[in-house]
C-alpha positions in Angstrom: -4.2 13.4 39.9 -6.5 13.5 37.4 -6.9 17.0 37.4 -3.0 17.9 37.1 -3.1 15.9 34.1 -6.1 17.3 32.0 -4.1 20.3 33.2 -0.3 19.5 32.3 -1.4 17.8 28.9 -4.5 20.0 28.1 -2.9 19.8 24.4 -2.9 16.3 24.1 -6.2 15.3 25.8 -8.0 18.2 24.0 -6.8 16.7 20.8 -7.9 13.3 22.2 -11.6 14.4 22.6 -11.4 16.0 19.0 -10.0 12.8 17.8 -13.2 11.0 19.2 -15.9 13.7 18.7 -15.2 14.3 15.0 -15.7 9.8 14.7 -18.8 10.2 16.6 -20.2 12.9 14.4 -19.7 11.5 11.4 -20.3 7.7 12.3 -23.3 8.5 13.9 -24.5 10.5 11.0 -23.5 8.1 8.2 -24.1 4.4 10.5 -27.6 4.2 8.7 -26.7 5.7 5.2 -23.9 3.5 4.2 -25.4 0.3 4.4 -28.3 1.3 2.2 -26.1 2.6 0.4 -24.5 -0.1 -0.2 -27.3 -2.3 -1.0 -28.8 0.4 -3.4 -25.5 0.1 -5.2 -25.7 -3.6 -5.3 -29.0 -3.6 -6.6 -28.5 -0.7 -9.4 -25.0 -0.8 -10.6 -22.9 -3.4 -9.5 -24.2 -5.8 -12.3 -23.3 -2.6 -14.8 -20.0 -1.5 -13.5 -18.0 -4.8 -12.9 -17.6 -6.7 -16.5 -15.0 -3.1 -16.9 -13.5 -2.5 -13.4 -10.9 -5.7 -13.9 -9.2 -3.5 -17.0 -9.4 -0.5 -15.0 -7.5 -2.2 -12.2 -4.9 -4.0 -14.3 -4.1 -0.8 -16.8 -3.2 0.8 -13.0 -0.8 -2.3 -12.4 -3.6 -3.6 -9.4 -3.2 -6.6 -10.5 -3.5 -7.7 -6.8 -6.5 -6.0 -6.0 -7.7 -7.3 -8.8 -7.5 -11.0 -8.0 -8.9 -9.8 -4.2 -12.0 -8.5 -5.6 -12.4 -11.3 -8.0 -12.2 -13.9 -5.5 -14.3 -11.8 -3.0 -16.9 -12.0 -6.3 -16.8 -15.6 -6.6 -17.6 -16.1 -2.9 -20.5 -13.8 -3.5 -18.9 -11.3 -0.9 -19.9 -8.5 -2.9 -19.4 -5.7 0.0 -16.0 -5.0 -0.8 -16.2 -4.3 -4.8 -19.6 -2.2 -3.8 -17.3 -0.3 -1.2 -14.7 0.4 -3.8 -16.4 0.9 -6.9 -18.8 3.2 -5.9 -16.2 5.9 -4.6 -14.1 5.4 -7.6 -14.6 9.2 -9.0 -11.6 8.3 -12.4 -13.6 5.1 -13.0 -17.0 6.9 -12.9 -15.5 9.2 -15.3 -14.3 7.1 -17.9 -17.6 4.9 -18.2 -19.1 8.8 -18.7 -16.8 9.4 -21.5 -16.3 6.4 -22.8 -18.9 3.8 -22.0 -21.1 4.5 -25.0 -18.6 2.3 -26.9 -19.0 -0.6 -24.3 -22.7 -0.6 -24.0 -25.8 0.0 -26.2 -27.3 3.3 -26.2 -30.4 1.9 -23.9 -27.8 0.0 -21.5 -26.1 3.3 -21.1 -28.5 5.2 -20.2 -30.0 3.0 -18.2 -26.9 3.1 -16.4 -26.4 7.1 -16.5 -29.5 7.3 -14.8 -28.7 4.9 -11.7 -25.4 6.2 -11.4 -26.8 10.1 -10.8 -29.2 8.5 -8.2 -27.0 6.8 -6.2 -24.4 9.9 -6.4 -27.2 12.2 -5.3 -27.7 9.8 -2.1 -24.1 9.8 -1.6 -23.1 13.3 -1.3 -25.5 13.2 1.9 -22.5 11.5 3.8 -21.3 13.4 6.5 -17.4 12.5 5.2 -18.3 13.5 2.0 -19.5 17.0 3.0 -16.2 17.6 4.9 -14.5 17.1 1.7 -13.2 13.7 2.2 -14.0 12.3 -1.3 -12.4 13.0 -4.6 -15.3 14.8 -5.6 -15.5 16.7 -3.0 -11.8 17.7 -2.3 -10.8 21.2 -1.2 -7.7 22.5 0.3 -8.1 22.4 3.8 -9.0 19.0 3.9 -4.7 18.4 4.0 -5.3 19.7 7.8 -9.2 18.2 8.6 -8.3 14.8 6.8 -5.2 14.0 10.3 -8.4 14.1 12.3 -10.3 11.6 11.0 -10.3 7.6 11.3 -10.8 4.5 9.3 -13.7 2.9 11.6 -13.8 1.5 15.1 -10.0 0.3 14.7 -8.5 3.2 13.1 -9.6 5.5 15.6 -9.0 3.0 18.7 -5.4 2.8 16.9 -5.0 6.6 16.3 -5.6 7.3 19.8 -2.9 4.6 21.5 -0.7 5.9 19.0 -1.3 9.9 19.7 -0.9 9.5 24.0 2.1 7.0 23.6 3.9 10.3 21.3 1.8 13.2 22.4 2.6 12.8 26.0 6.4 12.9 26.3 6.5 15.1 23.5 4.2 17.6 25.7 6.2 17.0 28.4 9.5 18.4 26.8 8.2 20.9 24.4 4.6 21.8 25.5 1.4 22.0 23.8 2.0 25.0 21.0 4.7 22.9 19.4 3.6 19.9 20.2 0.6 20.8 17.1 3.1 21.9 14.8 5.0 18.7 14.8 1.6 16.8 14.2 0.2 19.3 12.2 3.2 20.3 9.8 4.2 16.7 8.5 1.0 15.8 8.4 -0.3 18.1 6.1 3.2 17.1 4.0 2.3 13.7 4.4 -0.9 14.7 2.8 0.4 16.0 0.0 3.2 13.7 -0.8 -0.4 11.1 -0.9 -2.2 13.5 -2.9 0.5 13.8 -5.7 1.6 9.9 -5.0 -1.1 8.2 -5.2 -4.0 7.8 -7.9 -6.6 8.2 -5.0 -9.7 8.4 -7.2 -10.9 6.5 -4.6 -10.0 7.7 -1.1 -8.5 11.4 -1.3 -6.5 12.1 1.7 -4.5 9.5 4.1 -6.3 10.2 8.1 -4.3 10.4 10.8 -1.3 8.2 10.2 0.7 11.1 8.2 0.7 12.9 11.0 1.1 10.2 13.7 4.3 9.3 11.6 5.3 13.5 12.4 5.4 12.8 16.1 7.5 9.2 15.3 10.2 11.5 13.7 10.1 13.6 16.5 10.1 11.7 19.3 13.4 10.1 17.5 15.4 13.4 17.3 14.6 13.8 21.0 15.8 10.3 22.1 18.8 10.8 20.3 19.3 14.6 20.9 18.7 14.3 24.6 20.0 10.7 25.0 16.7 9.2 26.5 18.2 5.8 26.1 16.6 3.4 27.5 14.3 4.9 29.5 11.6 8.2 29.7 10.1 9.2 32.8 6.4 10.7 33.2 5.5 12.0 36.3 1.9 12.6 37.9 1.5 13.7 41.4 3.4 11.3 43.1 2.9 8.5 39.8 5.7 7.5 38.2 5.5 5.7 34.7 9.3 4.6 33.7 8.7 3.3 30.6 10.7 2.5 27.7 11.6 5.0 24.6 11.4 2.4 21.9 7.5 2.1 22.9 6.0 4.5 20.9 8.6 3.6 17.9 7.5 0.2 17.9 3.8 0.7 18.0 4.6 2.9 15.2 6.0 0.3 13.3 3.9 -2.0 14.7 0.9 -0.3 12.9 2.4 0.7 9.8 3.6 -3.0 9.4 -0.6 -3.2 9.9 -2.0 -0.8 7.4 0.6 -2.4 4.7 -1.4 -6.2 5.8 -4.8 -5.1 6.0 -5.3 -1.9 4.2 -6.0 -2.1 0.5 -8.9 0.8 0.5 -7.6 2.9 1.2 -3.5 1.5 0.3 -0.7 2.6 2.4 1.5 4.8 1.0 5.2 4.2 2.3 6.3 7.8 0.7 3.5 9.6 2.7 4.6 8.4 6.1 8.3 8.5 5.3 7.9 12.4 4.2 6.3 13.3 7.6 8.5 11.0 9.8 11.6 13.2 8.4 9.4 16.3 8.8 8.8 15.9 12.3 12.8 14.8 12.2 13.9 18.0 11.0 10.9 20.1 12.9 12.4 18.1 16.0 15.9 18.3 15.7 16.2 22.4 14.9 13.6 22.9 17.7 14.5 23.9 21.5 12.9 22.1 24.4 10.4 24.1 26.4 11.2 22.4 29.3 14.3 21.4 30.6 15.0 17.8 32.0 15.4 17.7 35.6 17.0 14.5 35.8 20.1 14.1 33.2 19.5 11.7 30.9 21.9 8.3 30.8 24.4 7.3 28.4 22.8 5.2 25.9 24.2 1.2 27.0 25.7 -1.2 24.2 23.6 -4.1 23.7 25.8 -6.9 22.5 22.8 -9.0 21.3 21.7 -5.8 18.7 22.0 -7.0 15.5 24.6 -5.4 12.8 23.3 -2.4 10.5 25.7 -3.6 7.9 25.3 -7.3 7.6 23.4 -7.5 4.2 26.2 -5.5 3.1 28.5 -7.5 3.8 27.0 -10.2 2.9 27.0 -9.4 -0.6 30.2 -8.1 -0.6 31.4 -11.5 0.9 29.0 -13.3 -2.0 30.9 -11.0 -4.8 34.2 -11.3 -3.6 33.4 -15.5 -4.1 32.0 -15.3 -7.4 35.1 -12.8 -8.1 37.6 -16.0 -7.2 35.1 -18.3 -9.2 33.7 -19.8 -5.9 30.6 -20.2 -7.0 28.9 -22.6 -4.3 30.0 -20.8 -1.7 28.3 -17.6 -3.2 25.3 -19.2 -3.7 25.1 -20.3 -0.3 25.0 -16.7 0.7 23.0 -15.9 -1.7 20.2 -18.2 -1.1 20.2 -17.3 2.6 19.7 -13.3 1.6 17.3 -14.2 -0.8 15.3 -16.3 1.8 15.1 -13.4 4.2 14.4 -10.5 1.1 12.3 -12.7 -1.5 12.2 -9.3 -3.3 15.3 -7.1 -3.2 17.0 -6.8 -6.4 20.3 -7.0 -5.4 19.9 -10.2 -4.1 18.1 -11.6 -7.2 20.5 -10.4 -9.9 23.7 -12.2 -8.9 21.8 -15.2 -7.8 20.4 -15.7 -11.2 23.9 -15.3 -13.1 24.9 -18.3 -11.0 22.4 -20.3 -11.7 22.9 -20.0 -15.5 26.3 -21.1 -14.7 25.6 -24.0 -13.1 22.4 -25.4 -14.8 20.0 -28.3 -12.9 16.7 -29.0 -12.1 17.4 -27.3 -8.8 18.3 -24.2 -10.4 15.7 -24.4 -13.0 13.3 -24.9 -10.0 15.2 -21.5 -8.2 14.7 -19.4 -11.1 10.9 -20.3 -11.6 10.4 -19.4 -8.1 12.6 -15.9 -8.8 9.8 -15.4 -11.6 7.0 -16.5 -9.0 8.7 -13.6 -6.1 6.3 -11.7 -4.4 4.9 -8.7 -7.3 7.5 -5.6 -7.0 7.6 -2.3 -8.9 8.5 -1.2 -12.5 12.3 -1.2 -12.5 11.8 -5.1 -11.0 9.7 -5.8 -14.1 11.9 -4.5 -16.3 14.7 -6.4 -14.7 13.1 -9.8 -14.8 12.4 -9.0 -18.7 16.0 -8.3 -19.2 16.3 -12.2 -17.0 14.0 -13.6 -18.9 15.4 -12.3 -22.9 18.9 -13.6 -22.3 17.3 -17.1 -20.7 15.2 -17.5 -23.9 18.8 -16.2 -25.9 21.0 -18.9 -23.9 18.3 -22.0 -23.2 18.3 -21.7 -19.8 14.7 -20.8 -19.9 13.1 -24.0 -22.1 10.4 -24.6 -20.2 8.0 -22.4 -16.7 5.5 -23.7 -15.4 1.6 -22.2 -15.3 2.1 -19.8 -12.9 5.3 -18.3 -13.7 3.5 -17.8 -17.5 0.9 -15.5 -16.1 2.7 -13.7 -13.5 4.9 -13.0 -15.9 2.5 -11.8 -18.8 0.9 -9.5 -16.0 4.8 -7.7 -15.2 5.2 -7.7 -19.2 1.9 -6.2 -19.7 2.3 -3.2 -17.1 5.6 -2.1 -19.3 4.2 -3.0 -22.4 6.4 -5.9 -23.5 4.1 -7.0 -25.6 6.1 -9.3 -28.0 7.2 -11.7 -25.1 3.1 -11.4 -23.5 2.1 -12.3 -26.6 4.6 -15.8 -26.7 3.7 -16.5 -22.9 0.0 -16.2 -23.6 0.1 -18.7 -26.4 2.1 -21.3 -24.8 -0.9 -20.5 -21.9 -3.6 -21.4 -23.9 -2.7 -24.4 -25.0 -2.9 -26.1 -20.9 -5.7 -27.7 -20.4 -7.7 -26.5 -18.1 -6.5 -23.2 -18.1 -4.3 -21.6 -15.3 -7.4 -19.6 -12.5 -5.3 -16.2 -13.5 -4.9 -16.8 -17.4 -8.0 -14.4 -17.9 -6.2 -11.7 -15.7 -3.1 -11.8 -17.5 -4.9 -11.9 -21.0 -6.9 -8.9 -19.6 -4.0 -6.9 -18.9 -2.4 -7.8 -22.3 -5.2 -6.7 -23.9 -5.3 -3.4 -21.9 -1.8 -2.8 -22.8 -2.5 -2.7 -26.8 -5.2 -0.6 -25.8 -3.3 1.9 -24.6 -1.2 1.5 -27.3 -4.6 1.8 -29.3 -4.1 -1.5 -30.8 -7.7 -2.3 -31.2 -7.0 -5.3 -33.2 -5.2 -7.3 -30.6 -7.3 -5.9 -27.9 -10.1 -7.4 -29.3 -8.6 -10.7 -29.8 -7.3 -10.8 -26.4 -11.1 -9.5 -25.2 -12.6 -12.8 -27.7 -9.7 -15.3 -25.6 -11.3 -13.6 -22.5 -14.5 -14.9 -23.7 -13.9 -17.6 -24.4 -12.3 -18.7 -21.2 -15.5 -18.0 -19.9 -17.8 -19.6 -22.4 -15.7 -22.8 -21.3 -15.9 -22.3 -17.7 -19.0 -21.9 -18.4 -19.6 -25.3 -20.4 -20.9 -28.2 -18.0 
């Protein structure tokens, strides 16, 4: 039985072995490197390099990351900042162009002179041969990068993943065309990452771009085919019947993953949404190579599935009540959207124009947590500026609490709305002691007027930095 399948899936086992034998070259080759590495790093240029990697962070809006490395440097877990700040080719860059006006001319070449030796030892990596670095980067590293994994669990993950999709998809379209729906979106993926994502850290995206591919293709066949709910693979005289939604949900299942744990490199939502409708389209225009010899069955209706539509229509049902000035009842809706999407727009907008309607300490309480919501993009900063102007216009906004004042001059400070920073950061200073992320907010004010090439008020807000610590500091 064995034999018949190394034979009827040569594709997808072949793959398998190259999946594990390009880990084992390069983990073997780098296990001892990286951790000395890693302490040569610690012990040359950590010290040099951190005092400026915060305003790097922030002026990128990583204010997140920010706060995890800074916490990660409290604890004296100094691992993670060595592992990103040492691959960080832009930052690198900037300290050689510009660091001569951050340190003395001793200091910097003090630290010139580290940073060459540890790059030397650094471009011995295996990865960083293949062109997996920044540095490094060449063209067909798009196609070598979907072989490659993110340690012991990426690859573990990467190859549940690639016999869950590779071997039904085999199965119906055999080997040859099998590859070019892992190979084409992931090379797509690739490049949507490349041009996506400021990856002066970690280039190219691994194996997930294309493992997203066979997800969009393994949907067109279910629904082109109607392999609802069940596929069959048969060995011999084995017979797996096994549910299509499988390999769908460990997809998911692992995305939902990589958007927990990964930070270095990020997940990129646009990468693996560009190669799930690639291996769509690929999927849907191409012809099985084999035909099914069982028709498939009707796909059953499942009463318990849950409506498509319903946050539709529960807006529509929350507008339609503040249209006939029923105002409690649309905030009852409201509040039970905005419970299950702390961060969609749509929901926080109308919210927020009832609660200026019906002011309380309950509302007051509601909006300070809309301030406090999890951090989105720009157009959501933008929005709670435009929330936060015509509080400060009407009074409904007299008074936020510590946290709201800093997460708030952090989401001014990435669109450069410096004027209402500036009041939040005053009426900061004055609380005694000091909020734990008032120096990251007044950091990324003061990388906002530098971009703006305020020195002035970079410098102050660099001195109120300062002094933050000199009082920390105190006993």
């Amino acid at each position: 039985m064995l034999a018949q399948m190394t034979t009827s899936f040569r594709t997808t086992f072949t793959v398998l072995v190259l999946f594990i034998a390009v880990f084992l070259i390069l983990q073997l080759g780098d296990l001892k490197r990286e951790p000395s590495l890693l302490v040569q790093y610690h012990d040359s240029l950590l010290s040099r390099e951190w005092p400026y990697y915060p305003t790097r962070l922030l002026s990128q809006g990583l204010s997140s990351l920010d706060k995890h490395l800074e916490n990660e440097m409290a604890k004296g877990n100094w691992q993670p900042l060595a592992q990103r700040m040492s691959a960080d080719s832009g930052f690198v860059q900037h300290l050689n162009d510009d660091g001569h006006n951050y340190m003395d001319a001793e200091q910097f070449d003090a630290w010139a002179q580290a940073r060459h030796s540890y790059d030397q030892q650094r471009h011995q990596l295996s990865s960083v041969r293949l062109g997996v670095d920044p540095e490094k980067s060449r063209p067909i590293t798009y196609l070598t990068a979907l072989f490659l994994s993110h340690g012991w669990p990426g690859l573990l993950i990467s190859l549940v993943l690639w016999l869950c999709l590779a071997l039904p998809l085999e199965t119906q379209y055999g080997g040859s065309r099998l590859m070019l729906m892992f190979l084409v979106p992931g090379v797509l993926g690739n490049l949507v990452h490349d041009l996506h994502i400021d990856h002066d850290v970690f280039a190219y995206y691994g194996a997930q771009t294309g493992i997203a591919g066979l997800m969009g293709a393994w949907c067109a066949d279910i629904f082109r085919h109607q392999r609802w709910p069940w596929f069959t693979l048969t060995f011999e005289s084995l017979t797996l019947r096994l549910p299509v939604a499988l390999p769908l949900l460990l997809g998911l299942a692992n995305m939902a993953w990589m958007a927990w744990r990964w930070q270095n490199p990020p997940w990129d939502l646009w990468a693996d949404a560009s190669a799930l409708v690639c291996g769509l389209g690929i999927a849907g225009f191409m012809n099985p190579a084999i035909t099914p010899a069982i028709p498939p069955k009707a796909e059953e209706a499942d009463p318990a599935r849950p409506t498509p539509r319903e946050l539709e229509e529960t807006l529509d049902q929350a507008f339609q009540a503040m249209g006939e000035a029923q105002y409690n009842h649309a905030e009852k809706l409201l509040r039970h959207l905005y419970e299950r999407h702390p961060t969609l727009l749509n929901v926080l907008l109308p919210l927020y124009h009832i609660i200026k309607r019906q002011p309380s300490p309950e509302s007051a309480a509601l909006l300070q947590k809309i301030f406090n919501s999890p951090e989105g993009d720009i157009e959501q900063h933008w929005r709670l500026l435009r929330i936060y102007r015509e509080g400060i216009q009407q009074g409904t906004i007299t008074e936020l609490d510590a946290e709201s004042q800093v997460r708030l001059m952090i989401r001014f400070a990435q669109i450069d709305a410096l004027k209402e920073a500036d009041t939040l950061a005053k009426e900061s200073l004055q609380q005694n002691p000091p909020h734990p992320l008032l120096a990251q907010a007044l950091r990324a004010i003061g990388s906002a007027y530098r971009r703006q090439e305020n020195s002035f008020m970079a410098r102050k807000y660099q001195d109120w930095v300062q002094h933050l610590k000199d009082v920390a500091n105190d006993p």
